[in-house]
Backbone atoms as SQL, in Angstrom:
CREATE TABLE atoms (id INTEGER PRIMARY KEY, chain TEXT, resi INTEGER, resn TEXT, atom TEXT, x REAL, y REAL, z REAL);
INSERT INTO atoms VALUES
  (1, 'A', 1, 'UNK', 'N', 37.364, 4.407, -11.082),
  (2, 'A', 1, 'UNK', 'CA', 36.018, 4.535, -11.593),
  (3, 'A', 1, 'UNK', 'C', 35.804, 5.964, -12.069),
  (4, 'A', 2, 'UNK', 'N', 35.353, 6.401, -13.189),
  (5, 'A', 2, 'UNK', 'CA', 35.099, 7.334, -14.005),
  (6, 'A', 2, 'UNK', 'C', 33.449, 7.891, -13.825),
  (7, 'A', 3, 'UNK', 'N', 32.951, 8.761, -13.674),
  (8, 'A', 3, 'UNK', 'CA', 31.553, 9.075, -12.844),
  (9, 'A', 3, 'UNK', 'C', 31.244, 10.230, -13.918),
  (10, 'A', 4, 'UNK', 'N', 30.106, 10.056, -14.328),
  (11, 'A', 4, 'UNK', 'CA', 29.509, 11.305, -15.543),
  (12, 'A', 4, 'UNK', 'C', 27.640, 11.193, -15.124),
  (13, 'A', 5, 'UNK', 'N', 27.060, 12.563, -15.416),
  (14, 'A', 5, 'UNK', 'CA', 25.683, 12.411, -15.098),
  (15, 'A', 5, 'UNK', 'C', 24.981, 13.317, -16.449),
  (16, 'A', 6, 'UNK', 'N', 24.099, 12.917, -16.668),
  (17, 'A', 6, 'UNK', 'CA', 23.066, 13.508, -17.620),
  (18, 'A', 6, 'UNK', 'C', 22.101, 14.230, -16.932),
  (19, 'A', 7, 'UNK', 'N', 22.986, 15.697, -16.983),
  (20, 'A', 7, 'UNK', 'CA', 21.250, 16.114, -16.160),
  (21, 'A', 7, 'UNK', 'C', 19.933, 16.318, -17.060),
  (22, 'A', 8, 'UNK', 'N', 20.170, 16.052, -18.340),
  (23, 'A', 8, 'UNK', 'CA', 18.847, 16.125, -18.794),
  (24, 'A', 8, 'UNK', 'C', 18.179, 15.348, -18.695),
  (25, 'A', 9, 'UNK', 'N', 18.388, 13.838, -18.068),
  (26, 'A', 9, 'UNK', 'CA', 17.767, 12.790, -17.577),
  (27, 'A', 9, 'UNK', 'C', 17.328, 12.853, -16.080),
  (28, 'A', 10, 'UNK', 'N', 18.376, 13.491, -15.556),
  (29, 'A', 10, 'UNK', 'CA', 18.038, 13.752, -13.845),
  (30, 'A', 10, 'UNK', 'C', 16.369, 14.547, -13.652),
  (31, 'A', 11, 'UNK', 'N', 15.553, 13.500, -12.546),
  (32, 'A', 11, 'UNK', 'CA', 14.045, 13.691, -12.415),
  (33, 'A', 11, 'UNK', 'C', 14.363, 14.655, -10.980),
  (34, 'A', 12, 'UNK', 'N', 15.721, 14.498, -10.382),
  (35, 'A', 12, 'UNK', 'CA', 15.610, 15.451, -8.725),
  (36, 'A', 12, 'UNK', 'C', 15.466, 14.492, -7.645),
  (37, 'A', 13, 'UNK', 'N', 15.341, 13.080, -7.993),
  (38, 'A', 13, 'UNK', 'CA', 14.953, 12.407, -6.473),
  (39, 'A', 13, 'UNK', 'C', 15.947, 12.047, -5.631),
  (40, 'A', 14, 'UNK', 'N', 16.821, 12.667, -5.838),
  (41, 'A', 14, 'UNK', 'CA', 17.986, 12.617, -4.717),
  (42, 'A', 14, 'UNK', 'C', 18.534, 11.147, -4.092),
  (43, 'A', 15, 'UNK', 'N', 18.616, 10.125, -4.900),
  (44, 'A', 15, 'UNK', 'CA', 19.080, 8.876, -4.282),
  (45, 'A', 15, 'UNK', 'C', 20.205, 8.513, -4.330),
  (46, 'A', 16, 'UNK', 'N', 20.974, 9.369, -5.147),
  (47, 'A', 16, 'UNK', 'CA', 22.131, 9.454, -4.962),
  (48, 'A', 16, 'UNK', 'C', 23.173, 10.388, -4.313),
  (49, 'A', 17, 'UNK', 'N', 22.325, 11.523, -4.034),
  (50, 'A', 17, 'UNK', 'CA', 22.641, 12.202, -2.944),
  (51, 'A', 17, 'UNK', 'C', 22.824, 11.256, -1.498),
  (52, 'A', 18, 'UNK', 'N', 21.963, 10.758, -1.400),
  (53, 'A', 18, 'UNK', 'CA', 21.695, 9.824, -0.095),
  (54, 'A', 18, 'UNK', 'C', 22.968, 8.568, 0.133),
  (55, 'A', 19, 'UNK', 'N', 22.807, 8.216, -1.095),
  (56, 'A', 19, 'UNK', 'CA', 23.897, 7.187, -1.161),
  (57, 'A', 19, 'UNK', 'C', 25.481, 7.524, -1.208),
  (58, 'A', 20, 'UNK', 'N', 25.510, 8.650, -1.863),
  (59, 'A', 20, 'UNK', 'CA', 27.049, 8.879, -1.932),
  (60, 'A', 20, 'UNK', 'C', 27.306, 10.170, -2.387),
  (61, 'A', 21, 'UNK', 'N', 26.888, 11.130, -0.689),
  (62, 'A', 21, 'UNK', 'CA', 26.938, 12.610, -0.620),
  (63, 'A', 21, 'UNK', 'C', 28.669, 13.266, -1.217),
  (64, 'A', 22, 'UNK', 'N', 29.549, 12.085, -0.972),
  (65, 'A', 22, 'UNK', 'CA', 30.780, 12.677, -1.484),
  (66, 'A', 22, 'UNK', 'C', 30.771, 12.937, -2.458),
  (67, 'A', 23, 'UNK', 'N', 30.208, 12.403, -3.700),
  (68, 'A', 23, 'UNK', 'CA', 30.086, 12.261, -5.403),
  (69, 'A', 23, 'UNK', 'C', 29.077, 13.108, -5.972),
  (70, 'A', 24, 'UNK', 'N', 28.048, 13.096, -5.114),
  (71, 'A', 24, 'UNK', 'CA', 26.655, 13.826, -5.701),
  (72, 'A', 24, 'UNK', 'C', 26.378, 15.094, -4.646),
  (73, 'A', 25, 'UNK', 'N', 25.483, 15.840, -5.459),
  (74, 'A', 25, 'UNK', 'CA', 24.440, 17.132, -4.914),
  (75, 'A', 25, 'UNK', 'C', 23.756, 17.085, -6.067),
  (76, 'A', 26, 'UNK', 'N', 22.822, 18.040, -5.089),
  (77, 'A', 26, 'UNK', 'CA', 21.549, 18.505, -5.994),
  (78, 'A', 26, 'UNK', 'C', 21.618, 20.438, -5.978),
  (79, 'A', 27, 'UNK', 'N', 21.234, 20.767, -7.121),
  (80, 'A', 27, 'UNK', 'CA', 21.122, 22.213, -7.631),
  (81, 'A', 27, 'UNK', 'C', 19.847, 22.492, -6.436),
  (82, 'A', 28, 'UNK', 'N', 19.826, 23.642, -5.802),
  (83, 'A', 28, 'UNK', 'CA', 18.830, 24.026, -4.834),
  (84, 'A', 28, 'UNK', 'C', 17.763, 24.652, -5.699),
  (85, 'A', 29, 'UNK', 'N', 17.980, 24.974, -7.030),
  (86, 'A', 29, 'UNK', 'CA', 16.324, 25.624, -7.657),
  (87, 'A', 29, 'UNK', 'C', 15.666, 24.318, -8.183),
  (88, 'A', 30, 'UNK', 'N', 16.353, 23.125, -8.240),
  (89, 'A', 30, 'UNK', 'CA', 15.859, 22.381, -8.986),
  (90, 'A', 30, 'UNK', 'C', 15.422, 20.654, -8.413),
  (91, 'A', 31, 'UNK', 'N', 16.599, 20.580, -7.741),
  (92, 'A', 31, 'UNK', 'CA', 17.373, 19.410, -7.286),
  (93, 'A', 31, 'UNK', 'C', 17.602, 18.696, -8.356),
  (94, 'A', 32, 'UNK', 'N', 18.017, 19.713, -9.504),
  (95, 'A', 32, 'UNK', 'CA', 18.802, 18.727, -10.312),
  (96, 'A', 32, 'UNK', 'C', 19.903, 17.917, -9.788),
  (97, 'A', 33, 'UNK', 'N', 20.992, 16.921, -10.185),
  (98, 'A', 33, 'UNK', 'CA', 22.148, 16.510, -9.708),
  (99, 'A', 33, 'UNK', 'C', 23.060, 17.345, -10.318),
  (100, 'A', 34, 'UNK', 'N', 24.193, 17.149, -9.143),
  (101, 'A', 34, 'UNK', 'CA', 25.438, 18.000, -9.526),
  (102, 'A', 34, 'UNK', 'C', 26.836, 17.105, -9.307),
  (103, 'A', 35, 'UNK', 'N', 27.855, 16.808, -10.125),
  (104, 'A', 35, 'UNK', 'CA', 28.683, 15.825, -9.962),
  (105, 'A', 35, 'UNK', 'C', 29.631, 16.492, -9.250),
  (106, 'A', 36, 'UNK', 'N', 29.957, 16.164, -8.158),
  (107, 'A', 36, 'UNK', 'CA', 31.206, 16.287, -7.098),
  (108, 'A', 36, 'UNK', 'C', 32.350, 15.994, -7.645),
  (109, 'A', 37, 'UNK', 'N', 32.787, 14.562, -7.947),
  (110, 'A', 37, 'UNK', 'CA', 33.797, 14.489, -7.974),
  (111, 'A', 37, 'UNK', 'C', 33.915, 13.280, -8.974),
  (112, 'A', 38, 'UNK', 'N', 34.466, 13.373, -10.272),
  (113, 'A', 38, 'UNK', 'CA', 33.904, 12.991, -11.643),
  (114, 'A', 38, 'UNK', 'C', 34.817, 11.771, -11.286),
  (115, 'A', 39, 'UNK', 'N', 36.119, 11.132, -10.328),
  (116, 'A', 39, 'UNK', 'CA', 36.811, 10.414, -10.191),
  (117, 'A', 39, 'UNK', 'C', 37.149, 9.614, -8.902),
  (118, 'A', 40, 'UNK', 'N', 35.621, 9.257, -8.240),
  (119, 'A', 40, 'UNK', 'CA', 36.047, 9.150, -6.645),
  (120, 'A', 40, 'UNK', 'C', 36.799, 7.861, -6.295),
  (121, 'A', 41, 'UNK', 'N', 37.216, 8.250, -4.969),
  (122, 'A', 41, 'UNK', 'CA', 38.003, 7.090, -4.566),
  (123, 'A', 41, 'UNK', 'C', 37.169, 5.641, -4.789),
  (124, 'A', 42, 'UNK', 'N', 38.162, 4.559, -4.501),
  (125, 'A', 42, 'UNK', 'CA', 38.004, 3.377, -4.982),
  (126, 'A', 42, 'UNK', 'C', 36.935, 2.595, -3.633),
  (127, 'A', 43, 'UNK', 'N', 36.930, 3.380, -2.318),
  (128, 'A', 43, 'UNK', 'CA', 36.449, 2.975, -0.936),
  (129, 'A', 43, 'UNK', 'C', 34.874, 3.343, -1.452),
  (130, 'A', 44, 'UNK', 'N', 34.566, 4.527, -2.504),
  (131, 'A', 44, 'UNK', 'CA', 32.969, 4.730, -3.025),
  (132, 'A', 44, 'UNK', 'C', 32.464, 4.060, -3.976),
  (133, 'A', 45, 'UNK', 'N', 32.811, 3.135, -4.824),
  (134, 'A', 45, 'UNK', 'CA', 32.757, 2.458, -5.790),
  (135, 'A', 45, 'UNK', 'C', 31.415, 1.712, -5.868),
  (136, 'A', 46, 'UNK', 'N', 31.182, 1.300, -4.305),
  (137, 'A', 46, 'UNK', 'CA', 29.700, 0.401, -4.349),
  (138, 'A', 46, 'UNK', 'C', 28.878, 1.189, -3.953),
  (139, 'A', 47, 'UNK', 'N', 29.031, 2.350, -3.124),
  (140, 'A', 47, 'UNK', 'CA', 28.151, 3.373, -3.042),
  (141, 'A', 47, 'UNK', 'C', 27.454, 4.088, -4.635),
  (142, 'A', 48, 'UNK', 'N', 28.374, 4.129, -5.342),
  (143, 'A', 48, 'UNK', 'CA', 28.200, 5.252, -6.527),
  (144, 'A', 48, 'UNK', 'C', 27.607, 4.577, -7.832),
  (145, 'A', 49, 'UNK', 'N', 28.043, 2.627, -7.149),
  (146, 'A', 49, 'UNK', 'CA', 27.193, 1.888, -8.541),
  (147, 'A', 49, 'UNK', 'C', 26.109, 1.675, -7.935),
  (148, 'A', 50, 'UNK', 'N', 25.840, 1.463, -6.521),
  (149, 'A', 50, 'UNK', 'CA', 24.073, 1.551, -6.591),
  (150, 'A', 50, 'UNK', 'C', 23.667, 2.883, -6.569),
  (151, 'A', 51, 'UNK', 'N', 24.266, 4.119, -6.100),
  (152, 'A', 51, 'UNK', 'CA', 23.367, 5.035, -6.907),
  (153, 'A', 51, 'UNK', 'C', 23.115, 5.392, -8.186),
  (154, 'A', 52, 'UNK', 'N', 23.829, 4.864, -9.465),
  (155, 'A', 52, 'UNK', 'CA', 23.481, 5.208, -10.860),
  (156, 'A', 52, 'UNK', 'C', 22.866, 3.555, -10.612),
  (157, 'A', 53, 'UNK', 'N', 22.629, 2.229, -10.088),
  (158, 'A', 53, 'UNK', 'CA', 21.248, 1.329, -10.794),
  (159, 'A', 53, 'UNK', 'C', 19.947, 1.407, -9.898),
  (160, 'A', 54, 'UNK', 'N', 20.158, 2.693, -8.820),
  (161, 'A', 54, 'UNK', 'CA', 18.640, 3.030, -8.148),
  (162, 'A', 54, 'UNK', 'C', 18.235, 4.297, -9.228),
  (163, 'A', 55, 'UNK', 'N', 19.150, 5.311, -9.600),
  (164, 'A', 55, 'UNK', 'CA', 18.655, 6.172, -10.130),
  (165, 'A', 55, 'UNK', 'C', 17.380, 5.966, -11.061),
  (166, 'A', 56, 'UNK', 'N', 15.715, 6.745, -10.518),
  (167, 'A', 56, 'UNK', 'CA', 14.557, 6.572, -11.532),
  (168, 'A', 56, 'UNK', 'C', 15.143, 7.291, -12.641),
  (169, 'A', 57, 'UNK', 'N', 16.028, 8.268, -13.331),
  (170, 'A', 57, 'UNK', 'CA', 15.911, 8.698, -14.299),
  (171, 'A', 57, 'UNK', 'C', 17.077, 8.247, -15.464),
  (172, 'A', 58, 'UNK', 'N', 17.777, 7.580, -14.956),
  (173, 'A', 58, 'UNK', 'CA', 19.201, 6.624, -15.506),
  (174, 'A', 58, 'UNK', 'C', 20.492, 7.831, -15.976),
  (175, 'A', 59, 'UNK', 'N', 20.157, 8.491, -14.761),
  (176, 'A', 59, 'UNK', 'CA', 21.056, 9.508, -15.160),
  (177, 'A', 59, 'UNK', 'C', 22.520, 9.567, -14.829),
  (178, 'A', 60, 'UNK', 'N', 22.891, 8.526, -14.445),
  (179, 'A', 60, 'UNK', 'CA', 24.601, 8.626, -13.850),
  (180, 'A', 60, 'UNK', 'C', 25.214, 7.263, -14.697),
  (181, 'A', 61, 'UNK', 'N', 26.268, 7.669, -15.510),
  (182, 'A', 61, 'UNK', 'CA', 26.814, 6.541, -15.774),
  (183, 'A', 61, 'UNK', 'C', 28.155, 6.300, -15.017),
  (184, 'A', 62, 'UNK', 'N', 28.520, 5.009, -14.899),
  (185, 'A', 62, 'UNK', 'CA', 29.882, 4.644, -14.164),
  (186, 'A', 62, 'UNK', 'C', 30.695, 3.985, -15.429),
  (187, 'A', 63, 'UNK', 'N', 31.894, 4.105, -15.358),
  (188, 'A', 63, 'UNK', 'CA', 32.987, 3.400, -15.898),
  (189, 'A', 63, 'UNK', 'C', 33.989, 3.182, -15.402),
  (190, 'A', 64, 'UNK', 'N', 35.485, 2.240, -15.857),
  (191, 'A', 64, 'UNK', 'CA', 36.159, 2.138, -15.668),
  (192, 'A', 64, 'UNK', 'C', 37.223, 3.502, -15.781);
């Protein structure tokens, strides 16, 4: 799975922080998102697709 984020879409609500702290952070001036790890293992996969279809700002895309 291939992991990319738009922070110009990112609103800061951290739900993907919550969901899948291995992959995500947030910038501390902002709580923008910050991508961890643009290629995570295959064991985060359902973690990392419900955090980009909870995300309010549609800011994380997933791929193959």
């Amino acid at each position: 799975m291939k992991v990319s984020v738009d922070q110009d879409r990112c609103i800061g609500s951290g739900q993907c922080v919550l969901l899948a702290p291995e992959v995500f952070d947030q910038r501390d001036e902002d709580g923008i998102v910050v991508l961890k790890d643009a290629d995570p293992p295959a064991e985060l996969d359902d973690d990392v697709t419900e955090a980009a279809h909870v995300c309010p700002g549609l800011a994380i895309d997933v791929g193959d």
